[in-house]
N, C-alpha and C positions, 0 to 999 in steps of 0.2 A: 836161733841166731838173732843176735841182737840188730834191730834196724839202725842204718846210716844216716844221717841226714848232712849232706855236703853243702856249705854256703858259699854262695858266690855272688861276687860284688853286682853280674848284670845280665842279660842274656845273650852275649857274646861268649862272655865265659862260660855256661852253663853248657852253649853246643860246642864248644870247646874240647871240655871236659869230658864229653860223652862221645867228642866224636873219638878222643883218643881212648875213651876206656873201651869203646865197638872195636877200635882197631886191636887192643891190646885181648880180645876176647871177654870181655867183660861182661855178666846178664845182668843189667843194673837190678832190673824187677827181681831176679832170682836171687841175687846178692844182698836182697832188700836195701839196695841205695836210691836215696832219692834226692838230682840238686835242683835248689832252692836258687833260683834269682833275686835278691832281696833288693834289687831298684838302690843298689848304696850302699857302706859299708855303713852309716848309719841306721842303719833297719835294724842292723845285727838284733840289737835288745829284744826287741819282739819274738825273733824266730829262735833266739836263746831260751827266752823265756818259752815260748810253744814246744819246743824239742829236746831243749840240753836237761840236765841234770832234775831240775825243779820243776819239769815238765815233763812230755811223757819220755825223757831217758833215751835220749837215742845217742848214740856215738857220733860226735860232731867233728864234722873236717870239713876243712876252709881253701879257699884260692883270697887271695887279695891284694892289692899294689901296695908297695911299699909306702906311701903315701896313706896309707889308710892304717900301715899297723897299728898305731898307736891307741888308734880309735878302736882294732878288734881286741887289744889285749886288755884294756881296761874292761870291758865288754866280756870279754870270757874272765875276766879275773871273778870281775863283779856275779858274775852267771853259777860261778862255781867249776869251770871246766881247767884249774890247776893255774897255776902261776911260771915263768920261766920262759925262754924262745917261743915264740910260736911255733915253730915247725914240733916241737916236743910234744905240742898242746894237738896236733893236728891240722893247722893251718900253715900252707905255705903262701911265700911271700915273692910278689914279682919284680926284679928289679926295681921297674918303673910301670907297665904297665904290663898285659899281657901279650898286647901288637909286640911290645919293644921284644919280650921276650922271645917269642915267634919271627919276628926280623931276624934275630940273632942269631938261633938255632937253624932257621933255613938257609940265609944267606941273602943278599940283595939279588942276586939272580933269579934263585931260582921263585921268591916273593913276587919278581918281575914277569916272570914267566903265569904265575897264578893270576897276576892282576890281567896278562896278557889272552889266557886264555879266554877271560871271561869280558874279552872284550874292550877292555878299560884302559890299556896302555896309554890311548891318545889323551885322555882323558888327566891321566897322572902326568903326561908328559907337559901338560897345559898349567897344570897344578906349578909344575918345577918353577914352570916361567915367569912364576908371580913373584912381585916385589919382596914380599914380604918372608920369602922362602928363595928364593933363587941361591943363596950364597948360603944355605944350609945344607945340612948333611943330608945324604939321603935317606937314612934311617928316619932323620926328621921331617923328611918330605913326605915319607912314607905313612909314619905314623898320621900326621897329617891329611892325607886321602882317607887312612881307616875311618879316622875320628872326626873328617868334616864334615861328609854327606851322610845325611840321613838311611839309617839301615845298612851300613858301609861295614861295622865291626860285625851286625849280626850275618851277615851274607860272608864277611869273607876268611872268621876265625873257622870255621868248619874245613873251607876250600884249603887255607893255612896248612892246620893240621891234617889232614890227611894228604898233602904233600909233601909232608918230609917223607924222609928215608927210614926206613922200617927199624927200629928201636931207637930215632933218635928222637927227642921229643924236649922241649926246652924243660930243664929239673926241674923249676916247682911242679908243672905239671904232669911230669913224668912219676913223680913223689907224690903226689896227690892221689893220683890212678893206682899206683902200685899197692898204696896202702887200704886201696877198697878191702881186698883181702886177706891183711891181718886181723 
């Protein structure tokens, strides 16, 4: 079996990604997959160069925001890992980012309920009431709490994903995972 090697933009994503392939039954070790947090979608070249094609060959799948595509396609074009959509190449794409998509698939609630258990409610509620965010959406408020305090994305994509609801999982992710095992 040929080894995987999955990149991801940071290590938010990474337990992400694992927490949903644990949920979905997944043996990453046994599956020989292994993801990569490349600190940026700029790193890409390096771990192209280390893993894909011209390297030691490994079957390359991606997570990345839409913000970055442009940057991995030129990057796997350049690498050798095929030309055309990304998702065809093995990398899927997140709207906007991975929180946003994780908002959307769970719902403001029940994201509320996560931030809730863990303590944090008042916290975000304090967040809302700043200038500079008061008269936005919540989605954007939200995003916002993930991405302002330090350690905020890597602590609470895990809690995220294993609070949806059992098969539902926002698509690139859910397409990401699914495809460990073709």
């Amino acid at each position: 079996m040929q080894a995987t090697t999955v990149l991801v933009e940071g290590e938010s994503d990474r337990l992400a990604v694992e927490a949903l392939a644990f949920r979905c039954d997944h043996n990453l070790a046994s599956e020989r997959v292994q993801i990569i947090p490349m600190g940026g979608a700029t790193s890409i070249v390096h771990y192209l160069e280390r893993y894909g094609p011209k390297g030691s060959g490994h079957r390359i799948l991606g997570l990345c925001d839409a913000g970055e595509s442009k940057v991995i396609a030129r990057a796997l074009l350049h690498a050798g890992v095929g030309s055309g959509p990304l998702e065809e190449r093995g990398f899927q794409v997140c709207d906007t980012d991975l929180e946003d998509e994780l908002i959307r698939c769970l719902g403001i609630d029940a994201v509320l309920d996560v931030i809730g258990a863990e303590g944090e409610l008042a916290s975000f509620r304090l967040l809302q009431r700043q200038p500079l965010l008061r008269d936005r959406s919540v989605e954007v408020q939200l995003r916002r709490f993930f991405g302002g305090r330090s350690g905020n994305k890597i602590r609470y994509a895990p809690l995220l994903v294993s609070a949806r609801p059992a098969g539902k999982a926002p698509p690139p992710l859910a397409h990401l995972v699914a495809s460990f095992g073709m």
